[in-house]
C-alpha positions in Angstrom: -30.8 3.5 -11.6 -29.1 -0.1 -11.0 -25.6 0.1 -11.8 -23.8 -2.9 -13.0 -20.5 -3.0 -11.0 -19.3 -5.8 -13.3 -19.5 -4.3 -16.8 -17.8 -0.7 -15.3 -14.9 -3.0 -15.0 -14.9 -4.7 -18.3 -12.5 -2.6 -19.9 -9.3 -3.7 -17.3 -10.8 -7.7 -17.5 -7.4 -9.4 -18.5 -5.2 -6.3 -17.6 -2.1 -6.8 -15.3 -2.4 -4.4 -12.8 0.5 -1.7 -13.2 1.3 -1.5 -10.1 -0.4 -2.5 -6.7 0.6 -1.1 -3.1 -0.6 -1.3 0.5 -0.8 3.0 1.3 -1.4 4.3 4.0 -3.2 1.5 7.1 -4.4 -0.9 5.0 -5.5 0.7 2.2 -4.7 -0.9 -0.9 -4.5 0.7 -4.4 -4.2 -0.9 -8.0 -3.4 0.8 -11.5 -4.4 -0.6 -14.9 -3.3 0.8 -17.8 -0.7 3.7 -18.9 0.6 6.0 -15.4 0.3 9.4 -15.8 1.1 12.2 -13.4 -2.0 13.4 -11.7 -1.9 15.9 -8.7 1.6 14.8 -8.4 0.9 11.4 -8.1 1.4 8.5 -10.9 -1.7 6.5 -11.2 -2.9 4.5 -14.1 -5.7 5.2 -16.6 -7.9 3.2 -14.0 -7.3 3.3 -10.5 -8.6 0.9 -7.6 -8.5 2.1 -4.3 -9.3 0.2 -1.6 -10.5 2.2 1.1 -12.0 2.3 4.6 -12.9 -1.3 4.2 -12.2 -5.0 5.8 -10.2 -6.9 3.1 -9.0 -10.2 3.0 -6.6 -11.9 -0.4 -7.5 -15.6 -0.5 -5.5 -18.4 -3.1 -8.4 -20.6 -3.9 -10.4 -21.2 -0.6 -6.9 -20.5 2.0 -6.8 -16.9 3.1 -3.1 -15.8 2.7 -3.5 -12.1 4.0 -6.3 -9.7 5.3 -6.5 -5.9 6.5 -5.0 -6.8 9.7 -1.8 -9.0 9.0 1.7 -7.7 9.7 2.6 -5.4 6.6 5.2 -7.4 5.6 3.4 -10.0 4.5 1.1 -8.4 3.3 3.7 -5.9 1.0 4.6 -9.6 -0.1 1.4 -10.8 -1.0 -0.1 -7.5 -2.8 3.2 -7.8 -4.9 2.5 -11.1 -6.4 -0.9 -9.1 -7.6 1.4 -7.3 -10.1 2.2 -10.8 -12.1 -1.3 -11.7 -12.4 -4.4 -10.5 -14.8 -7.4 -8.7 -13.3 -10.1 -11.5 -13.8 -13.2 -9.9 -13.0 -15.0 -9.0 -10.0 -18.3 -10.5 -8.0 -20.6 -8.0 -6.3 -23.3 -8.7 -3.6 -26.0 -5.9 -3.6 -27.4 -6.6 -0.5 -24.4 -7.5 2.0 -22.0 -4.6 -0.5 -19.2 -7.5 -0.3 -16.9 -7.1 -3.3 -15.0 -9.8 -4.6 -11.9 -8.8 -7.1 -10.9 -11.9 -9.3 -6.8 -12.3 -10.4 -6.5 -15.6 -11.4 -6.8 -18.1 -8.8 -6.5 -15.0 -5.9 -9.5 -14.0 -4.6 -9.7 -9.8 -2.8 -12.7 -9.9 -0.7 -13.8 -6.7 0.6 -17.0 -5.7 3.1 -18.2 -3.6 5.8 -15.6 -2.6 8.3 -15.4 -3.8 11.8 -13.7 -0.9 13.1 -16.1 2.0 12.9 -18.9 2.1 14.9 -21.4 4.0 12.8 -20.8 4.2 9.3 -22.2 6.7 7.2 -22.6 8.2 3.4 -19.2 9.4 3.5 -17.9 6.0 3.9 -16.7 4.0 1.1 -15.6 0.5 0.6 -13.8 1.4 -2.4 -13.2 3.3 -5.4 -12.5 2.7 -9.1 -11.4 6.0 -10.8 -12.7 5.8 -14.2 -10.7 7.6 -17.4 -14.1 9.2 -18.2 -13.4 11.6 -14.9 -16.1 9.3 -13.0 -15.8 7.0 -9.9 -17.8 4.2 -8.9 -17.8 4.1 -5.8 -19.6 1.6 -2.8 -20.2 2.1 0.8 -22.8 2.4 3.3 -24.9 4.4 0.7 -24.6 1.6 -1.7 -23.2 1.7 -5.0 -22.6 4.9 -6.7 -21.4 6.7 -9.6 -20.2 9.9 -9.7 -17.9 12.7 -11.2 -14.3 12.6 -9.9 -14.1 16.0 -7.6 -17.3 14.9 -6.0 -16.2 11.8 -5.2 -12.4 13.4 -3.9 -14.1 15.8 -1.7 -16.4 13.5 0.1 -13.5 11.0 0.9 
């Protein structure tokens, strides 16, 4: 079954996100829509997280940030995501590079350079869906599945 990465995120096209934060590394999530307390954590009615992944936040073609800048900056530049509208996103099939649209800021995500081998249980990313489904894309390719099968293979 093909799955089209670009209508899944139709329904948060023209959504500021509700909040977006640099976690844990470099891991980056995004909210849209109402929070809600889940597993004693807020997260929106959609949720973004950007995982084991290299990710890079570009204003037109100039790269402001990426995974490995100082976490000031890039606390500073994640911020600014807050003020903008989700504009869509770009997907790549073969190479799995993601490309997530707000405004005139471009998030690029691909493959990590920092794990040797990866495997099934690696993810790119993950959009937590209000149905209780995430799509999900990594080395196994794109992927949609129920919410607790996704949490226990991350």
């Amino acid at each position: 079954m093909q799955i089209n990465v670009g209508q899944i995120f139709q329904p948060v096209i023209g959504m500021t996100p509700a909040r977006a934060k640099l976690g844990v590394g470099s891991f980056i999530t995004f909210d849209f829509g109402p929070l809600s307390r889940i597993d004693h954590h807020m997260v929106g009615k959609w949720h973004l997280w950007i995982y084991q992944s290299y990710w890079s936040l570009s204003d037109k073609q100039r790269e402001i940030v990426n995974a490995d800048s100082d976490r000031r900056y890039i606390n500073l530049a994640i911020a600014r995501l807050e003020n903008v509208k989700f504009s869509g996103v770009k997907f790549d099939v073969n190479s799995l590079e993601t490309d997530f649209r707000f405004g005139e800021l471009h998030l690029t995500v691909r493959r990590p350079d920092y794990i040797g081998e990866l495997d099934d249980r690696d993810h790119f990313w993950m959009f937590f869906l209000p149905n209780k489904q995430v799509l999900s894309v990594g080395e196994s390719g794109v992927n949609l599945t129920s919410a607790d099968r996704a949490r226990q293979r991350a």
